[in-house]
BADOPA-365915 format. One record per residue (C-alpha): x, y, z; residue in one letter. Coordinates in steps of 0.5 Angstrom, whole numbers, padded with zeros to 4 digits, always signed. Each point is the difference from the previous one (the first is absolute). Layout:
BEGIN
XYZA ...
end
This chain:
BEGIN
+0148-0003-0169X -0006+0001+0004X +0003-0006+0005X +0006+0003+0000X -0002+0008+0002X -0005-0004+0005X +0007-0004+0003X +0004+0008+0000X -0006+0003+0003X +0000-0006+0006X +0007+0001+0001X +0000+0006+0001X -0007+0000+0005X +0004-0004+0003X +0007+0003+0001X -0004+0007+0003X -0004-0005+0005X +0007-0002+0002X +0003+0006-0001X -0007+0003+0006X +0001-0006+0004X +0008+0002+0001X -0002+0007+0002X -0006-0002+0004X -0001-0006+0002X +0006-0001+0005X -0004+0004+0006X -0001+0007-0001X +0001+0003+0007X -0006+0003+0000X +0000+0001+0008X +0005+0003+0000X +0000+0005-0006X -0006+0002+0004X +0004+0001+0006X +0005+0004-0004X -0005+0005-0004X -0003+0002+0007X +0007+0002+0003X +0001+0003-0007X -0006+0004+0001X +0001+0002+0007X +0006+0002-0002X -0002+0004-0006X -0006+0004+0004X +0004-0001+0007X -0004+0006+0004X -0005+0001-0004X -0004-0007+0001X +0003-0001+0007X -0006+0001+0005X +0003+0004+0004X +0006+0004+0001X +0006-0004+0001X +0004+0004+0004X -0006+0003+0004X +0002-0001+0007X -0007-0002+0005X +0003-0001+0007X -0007-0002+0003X +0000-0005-0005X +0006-0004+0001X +0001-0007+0000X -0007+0000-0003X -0001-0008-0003X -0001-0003-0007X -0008+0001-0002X +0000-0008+0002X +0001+0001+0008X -0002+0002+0005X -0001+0007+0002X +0002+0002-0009X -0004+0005-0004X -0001-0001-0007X +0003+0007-0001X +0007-0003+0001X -0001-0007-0003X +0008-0002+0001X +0000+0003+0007X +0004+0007+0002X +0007+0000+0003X +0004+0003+0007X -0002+0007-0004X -0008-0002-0002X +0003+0001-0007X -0005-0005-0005X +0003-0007-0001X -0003+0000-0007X +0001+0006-0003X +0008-0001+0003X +0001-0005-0004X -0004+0002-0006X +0005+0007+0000X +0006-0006+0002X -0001-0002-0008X +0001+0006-0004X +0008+0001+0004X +0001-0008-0001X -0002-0001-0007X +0003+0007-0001X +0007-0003+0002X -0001-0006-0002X -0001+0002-0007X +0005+0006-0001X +0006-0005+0003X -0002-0006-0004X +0001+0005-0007X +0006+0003+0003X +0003-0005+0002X -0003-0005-0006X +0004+0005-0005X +0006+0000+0004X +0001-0007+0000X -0002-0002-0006X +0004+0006-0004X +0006-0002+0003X -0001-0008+0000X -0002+0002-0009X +0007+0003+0001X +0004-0006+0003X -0004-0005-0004X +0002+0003-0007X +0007+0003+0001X +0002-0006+0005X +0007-0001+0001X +0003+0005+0005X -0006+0005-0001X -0004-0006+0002X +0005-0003+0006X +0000+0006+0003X -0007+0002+0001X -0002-0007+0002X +0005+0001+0006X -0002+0005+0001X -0007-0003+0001X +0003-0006+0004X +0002+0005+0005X -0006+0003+0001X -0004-0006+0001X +0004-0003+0004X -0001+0006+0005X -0007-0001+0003X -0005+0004-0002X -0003+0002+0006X +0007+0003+0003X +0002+0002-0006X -0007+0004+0000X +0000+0002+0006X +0008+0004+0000X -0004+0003-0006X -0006+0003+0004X +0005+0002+0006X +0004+0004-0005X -0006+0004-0003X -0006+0003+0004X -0006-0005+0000X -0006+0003-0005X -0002-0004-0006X +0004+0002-0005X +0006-0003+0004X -0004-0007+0001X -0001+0000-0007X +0008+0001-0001X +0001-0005+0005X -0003-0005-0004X +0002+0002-0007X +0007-0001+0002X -0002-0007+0004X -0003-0003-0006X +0003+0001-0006X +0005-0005+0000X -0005-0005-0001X -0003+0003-0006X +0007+0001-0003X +0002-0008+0001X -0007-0002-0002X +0000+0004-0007X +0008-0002+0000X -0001-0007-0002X -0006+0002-0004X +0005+0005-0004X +0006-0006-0001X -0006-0004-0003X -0003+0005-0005X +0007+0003-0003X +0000-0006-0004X -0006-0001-0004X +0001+0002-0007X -0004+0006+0000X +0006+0004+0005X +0005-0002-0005X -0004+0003-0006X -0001+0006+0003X +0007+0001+0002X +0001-0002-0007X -0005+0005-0003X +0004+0005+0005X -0005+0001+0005X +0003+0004+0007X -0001-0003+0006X -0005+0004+0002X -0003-0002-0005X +0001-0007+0001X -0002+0000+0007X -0007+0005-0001X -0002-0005-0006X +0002-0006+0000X +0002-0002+0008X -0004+0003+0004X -0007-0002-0003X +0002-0007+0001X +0002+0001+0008X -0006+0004+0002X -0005-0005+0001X +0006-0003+0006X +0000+0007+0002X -0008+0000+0001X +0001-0007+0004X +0006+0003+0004X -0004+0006+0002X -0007-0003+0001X +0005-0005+0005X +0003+0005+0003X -0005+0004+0003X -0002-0004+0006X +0007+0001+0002X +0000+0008-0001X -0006+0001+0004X +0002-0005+0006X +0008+0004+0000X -0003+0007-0001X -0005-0003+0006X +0007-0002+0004X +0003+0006-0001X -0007+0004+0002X +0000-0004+0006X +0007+0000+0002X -0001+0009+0000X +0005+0000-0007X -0006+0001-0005X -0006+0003+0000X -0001+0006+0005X -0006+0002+0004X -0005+0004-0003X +0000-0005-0006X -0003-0006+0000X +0003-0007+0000X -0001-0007+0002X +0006-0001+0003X +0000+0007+0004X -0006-0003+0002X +0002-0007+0003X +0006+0005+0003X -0005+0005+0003X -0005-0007+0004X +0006-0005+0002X -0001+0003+0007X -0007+0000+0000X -0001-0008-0002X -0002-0003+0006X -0006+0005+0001X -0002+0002-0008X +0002-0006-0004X -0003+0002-0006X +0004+0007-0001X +0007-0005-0001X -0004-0005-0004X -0005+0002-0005X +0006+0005-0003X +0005-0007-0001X -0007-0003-0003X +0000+0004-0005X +0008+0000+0000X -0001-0008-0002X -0006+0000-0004X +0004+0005-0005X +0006-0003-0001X -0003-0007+0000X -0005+0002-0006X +0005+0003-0003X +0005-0005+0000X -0005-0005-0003X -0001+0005-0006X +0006+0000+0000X +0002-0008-0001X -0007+0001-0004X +0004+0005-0005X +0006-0004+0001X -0004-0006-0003X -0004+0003-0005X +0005+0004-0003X +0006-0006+0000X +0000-0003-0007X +0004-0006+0004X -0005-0001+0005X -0007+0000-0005X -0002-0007-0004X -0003+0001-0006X 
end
């Protein structure tokens, strides 16, 4: 009886060290969840943790350089731009406006597609042909053009990038959850609750959404490097955000001209556009991996 608890009680230690080893032995990204929070937190102190005041104009201190180079102070450690605004300061401000879009678009249109894709997977037949032709059509339109008609039409502020990229992404989530929906219709515990009279509400709250929302995270999370660089584009192209709001794609649009003689106030803003996407990007394979049954080897 001993050896036979002894046996259990191995098995199970082994089993959770498995189980640990899944979940963090494939390579936390630690560089960039560390890069994330620092974006997340600018973004949650925005101009309370700037140095400086982000739209503060200072023409005797323009085109001042990074703290690095020649002729830069500390006190505008990223250099100032054609209005001698501080760099840094922009850029932290830049965060609260990016992540705010990327965050209200990603769950607006994340509820839309998978609403719709949870409708077309259950009902299917001509419920399901009609909206996925639907979704045909809009993804066969290239996003940026379909964005930019959008913008046009409506007047550039930040609630028109955030309607822009909810209408541009939702069929991605709905074809995705669509095909996860096709699959758990016909598992048993559906078809009990349908027999013990269960409404599709019910059905959909309780028994399907529950089982795709770890495909919704991992969707969301891959999803947010691609908002920052398409609300950037629309910022950049004079579609999106408008002075005097701080974004980092108004402040490419703001430096292009003056990129032979201050590089730094065109460059740094992309740096900080591609470490936040590449890191959130990584999270997301890492979320992808970690959350995939399919993909773990226990």
């Amino acid at each position: 009886m001993v050896d036979i608890d002894a046996s259990f009680a191995e098995l199970s230690r082994s089993r959770s060290q498995r189980m640990m080893r899944s979940l963090f032995g494939r390579g936390i990204p630690w560089w960039s969840l560390l890069i994330f929070g620092l974006v997340v937190i600018a973004a949650i102190g925005g101009e309370h943790v700037a140095p400086h005041d982000p739209n503060g104009l200072d023409l005797g201190s323009a085109f001042k350089p990074p703290s690095w180079l020649e002729g830069g102070s500390i006190d505008n450690l990223l250099g100032t731009d054609n209005l001698g605004r501080d760099i840094f300061s922009r850029i932290i401000a830049g965060a609260r406006v990016t992540l705010t879009v990327a965050v209200y678009a990603i769950v607006i249109s994340g509820g839309i597609g998978a609403l719709i894709g949870m409708i077309a997977g259950y009902f299917g037949k001509i419920v399901d042909t009609l909206i996925m032709r639907l979704v045909d059509i809009q993804m066969s339109i290239p996003s940026l053009a379909l964005a930019l008609v959008i913008a046009t039409v409506l007047s550039p502020s930040l609630i028109t990038v955030i309607v822009v990229i909810s209408i541009t992404y939702w069929t991605w989530y709905a074809r995705i959850i669509r095909g996860e929906i096709l699959s758990l219709k016909e598992r048993d515990y559906v078809a009990l609750a349908k027999v013990a009279g269960c409404s599709t509400a019910t059905i959909f709250v309780r028994h399907l959404l529950p089982n795709i929302l770890n495909t919704l995270l991992v969707l969301a999370s891959l999803q947010v490097g691609q908002v920052i660089i398409f609300e950037a584009s629309l910022s950049f192209l004079g579609l999106g955000i408008q002075s005097p709001d701080v974004s980092w794609g108004l402040m490419l649009a703001d430096a292009r001209n003056y990129i032979g003689n201050a590089w730094w106030a065109i460059t740094l803003p992309g740096v900080a556009i591609m470490l936040t996407c590449l890191s959130a990007n990584l999270i997301g394979d890492w979320l992808r991996d970690t959350l995939d049954p399919k993909r773990r080897q226990l």
